[in-house]
C-alpha positions in Angstrom: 10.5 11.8 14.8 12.8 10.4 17.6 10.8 8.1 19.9 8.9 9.9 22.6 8.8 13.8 20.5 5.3 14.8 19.1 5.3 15.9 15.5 6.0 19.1 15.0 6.4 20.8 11.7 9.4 23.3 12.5 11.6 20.1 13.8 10.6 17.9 10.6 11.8 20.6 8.4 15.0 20.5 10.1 15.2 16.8 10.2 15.0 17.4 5.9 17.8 19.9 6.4 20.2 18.1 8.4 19.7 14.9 5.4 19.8 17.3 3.1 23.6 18.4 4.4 24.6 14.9 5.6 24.4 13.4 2.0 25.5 17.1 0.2 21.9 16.9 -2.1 18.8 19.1 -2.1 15.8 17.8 -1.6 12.9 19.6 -3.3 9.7 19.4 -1.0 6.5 19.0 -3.2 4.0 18.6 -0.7 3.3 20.4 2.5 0.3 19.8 5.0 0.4 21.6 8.4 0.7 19.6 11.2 0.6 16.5 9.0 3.0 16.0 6.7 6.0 17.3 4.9 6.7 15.1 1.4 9.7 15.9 -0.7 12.2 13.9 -3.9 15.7 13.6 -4.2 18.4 11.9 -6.7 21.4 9.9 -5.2 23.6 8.1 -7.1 21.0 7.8 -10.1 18.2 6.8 -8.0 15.1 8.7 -7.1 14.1 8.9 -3.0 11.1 10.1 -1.6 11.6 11.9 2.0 8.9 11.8 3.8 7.7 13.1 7.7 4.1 12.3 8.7 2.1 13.2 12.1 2.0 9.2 12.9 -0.2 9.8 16.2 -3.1 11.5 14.4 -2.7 10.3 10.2 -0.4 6.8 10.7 -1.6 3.4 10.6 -1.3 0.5 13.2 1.6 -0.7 10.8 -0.2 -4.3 9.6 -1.6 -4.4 13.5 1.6 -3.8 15.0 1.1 -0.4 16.8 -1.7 -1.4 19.1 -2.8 2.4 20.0 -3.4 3.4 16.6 -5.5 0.4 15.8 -8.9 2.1 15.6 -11.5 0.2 18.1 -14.5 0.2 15.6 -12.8 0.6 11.9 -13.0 -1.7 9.7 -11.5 -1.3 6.0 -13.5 -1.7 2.8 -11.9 0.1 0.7 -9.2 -1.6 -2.1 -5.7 -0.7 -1.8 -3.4 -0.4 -4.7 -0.3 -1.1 -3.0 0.3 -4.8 -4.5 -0.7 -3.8 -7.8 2.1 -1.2 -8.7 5.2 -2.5 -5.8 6.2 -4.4 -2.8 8.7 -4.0 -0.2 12.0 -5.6 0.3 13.4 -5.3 3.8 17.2 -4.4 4.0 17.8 -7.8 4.6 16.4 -8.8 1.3 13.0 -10.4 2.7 9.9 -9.7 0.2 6.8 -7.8 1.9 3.1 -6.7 -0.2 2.8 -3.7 1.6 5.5 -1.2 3.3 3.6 -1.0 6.4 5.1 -4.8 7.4 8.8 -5.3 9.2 10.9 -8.1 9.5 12.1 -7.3 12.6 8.2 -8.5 13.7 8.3 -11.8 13.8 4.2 -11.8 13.4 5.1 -10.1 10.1 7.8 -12.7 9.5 6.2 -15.7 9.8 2.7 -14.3 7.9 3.2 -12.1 5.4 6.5 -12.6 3.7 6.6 -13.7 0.4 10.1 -15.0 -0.2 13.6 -13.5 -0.3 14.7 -11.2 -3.4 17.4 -13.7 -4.2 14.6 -16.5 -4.3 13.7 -15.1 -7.7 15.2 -14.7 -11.1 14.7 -10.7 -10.9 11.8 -8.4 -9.1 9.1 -9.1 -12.5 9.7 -12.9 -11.0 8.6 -11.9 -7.9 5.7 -9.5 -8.6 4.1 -12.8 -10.3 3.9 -15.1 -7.3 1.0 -17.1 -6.9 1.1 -15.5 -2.8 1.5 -11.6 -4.8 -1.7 -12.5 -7.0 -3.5 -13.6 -3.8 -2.9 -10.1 -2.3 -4.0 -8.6 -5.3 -7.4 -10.5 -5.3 -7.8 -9.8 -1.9 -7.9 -6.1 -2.1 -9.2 -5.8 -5.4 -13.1 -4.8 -4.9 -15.0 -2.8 -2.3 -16.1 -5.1 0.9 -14.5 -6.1 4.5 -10.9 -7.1 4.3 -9.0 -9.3 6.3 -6.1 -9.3 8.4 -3.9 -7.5 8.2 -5.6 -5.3 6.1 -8.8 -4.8 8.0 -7.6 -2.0 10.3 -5.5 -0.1 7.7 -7.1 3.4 7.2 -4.2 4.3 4.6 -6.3 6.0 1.5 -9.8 4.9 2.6 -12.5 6.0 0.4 -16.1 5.6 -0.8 -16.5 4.4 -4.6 -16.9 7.1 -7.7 -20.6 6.0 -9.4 -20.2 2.5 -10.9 -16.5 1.7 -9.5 -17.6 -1.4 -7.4 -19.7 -2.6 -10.5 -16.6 -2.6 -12.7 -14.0 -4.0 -9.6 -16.4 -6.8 -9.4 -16.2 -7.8 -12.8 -12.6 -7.8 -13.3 -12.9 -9.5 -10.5 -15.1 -12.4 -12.1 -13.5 -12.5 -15.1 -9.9 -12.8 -13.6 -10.1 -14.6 -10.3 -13.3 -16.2 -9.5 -17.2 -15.8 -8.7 -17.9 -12.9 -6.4 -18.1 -13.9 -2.9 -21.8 -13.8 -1.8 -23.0 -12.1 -5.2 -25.5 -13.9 -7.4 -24.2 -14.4 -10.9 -24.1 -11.0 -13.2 -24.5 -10.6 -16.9 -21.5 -9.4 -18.7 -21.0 -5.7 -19.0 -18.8 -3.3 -20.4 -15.5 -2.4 -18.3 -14.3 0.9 -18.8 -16.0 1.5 -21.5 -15.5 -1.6 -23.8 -15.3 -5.1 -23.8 -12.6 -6.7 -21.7 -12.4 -9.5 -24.6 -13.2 -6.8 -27.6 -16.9 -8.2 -28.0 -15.7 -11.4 -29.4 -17.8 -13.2 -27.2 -21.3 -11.8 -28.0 
C-alpha cells in the first residue's frame, strides 16, 4: 500500500492487476483472506515470484524492531521460527540477511544482523553454512524467550503439538549444546527412532 492508505482489499487487487499488465504475465492468486491478505505466484523469465499484499497495521510485524507502533507492548516470542533453516535474504545490494523482515537501508540492521555480502562466498550453499547462519539456527530452534530481534516478532507464533518441545530440545542437545537451564535428560527417540540408529545403546 502507498504510504499513508489503509489496506483495503478492492485497491490490493488492483495493485496485482496493474503488475500483472506492467510485466504482460498472470499472476494466479492462491490465497485470499479478507481484509488481510491477498497471496498469489508468477513465472518471469524462468523464475518463480510470490506477490503478496498483507493488512501491515493489524497482521505485520515491527520489521526486526524497526516499526515502533507495531511492536506489541507486552509480547514476547517463544515460539521457533523456521526462517534460517530453509532461506535467507539478500538485499538488492547483495548484503546477506537471516530473516526478510531486516533492511539494509537500517543501519541498526546493518551493523547487527548482516551476515556477509553474496560475493563474500563461493555460492549461496557457502553462505547458508556460516558459523553466524548456524547461530541463528540455534537460537530459534526450541520453544522459550528469544532475543532481539526476534523477541517481538509475532510472524507464525504458536503453542507446541504434544511432545514437540521434548524432541526440539534434544536435537538441540545433541547438535549444539546442553539445554539452557534444563537438568541433563536421558536419551530418547526423535521422531520416532534413533538419531544415531541405536548404535549407541
Amino acid at each position: 500500500m502507498p504510504k499513508g492508505r489503509r489496506y483495503d482489499d478492492p485497491y490490493a487487487i488492483t495493485l496485482f492487476t496493474d503488475l500483472s499488465k506492467r510485466l504482460g504475465k498472470s499472476i494466479k492468486v492462491d490465497g485470499f483472506s479478507p481484509g488481510a491478505t491477498i497471496s498469489g505466484r508468477m513465472t518471469l523469465h524462468g523464475l518463480p515470484i510470490n506477490v503478496f499484499s498483507i493488512n501491515y497495521d493489524v497482521y505485520g510485524t515491527d520489521r526486526a524492531g524497526s516499526v515502533k507502533k507495531l511492536t506489541h507492548a507486552t509480547f514476547r516470542r517463544t515460539s521457533p521460527c523456521s526462517r534460517p533453516f530453509h532461506d535467507f535474504t539478500v538485499s538488492h545490494e547483495g548484503t546477506i540477511f537471516p530473516c526478510c523482515q531486516m533492511f539494509v537501508d537500517n543501519e541498526h540492521h546493518r551493523a547487527s544482523f548482516a551476515i556477509g555480502r553474496i560475493t563474500d562466498f563461493p555460492d549461496i550453499f557457502a553462505a547458508y553454512a556460516t558459523q553466524a547462519m548456524a547461530r541463528w539456527r540455534a537460537e530459534l530452534l526450541r520453544f522459550g524467550p528469544k532475543k532481539s530481534p526476534c523477541d517481538t516478532c509475532n510472524l507464525e507464533c504458536r503453542d507446541p503439538q504434544p511432545g514437540e518441545s521434548e524432541r526440539r530440545d534434544e536435537l538441540y542437545r545433541r547438535f549444539v549444546r546442553p539445554v539452557p537451564d534444563a537438568p541433563p535428560h536421558p536419551r530418547r527417540p526423535i521422531f520416532g527412532r534413533w538419531l544415531d540408529g541405536g548404535k549407541s545403546e
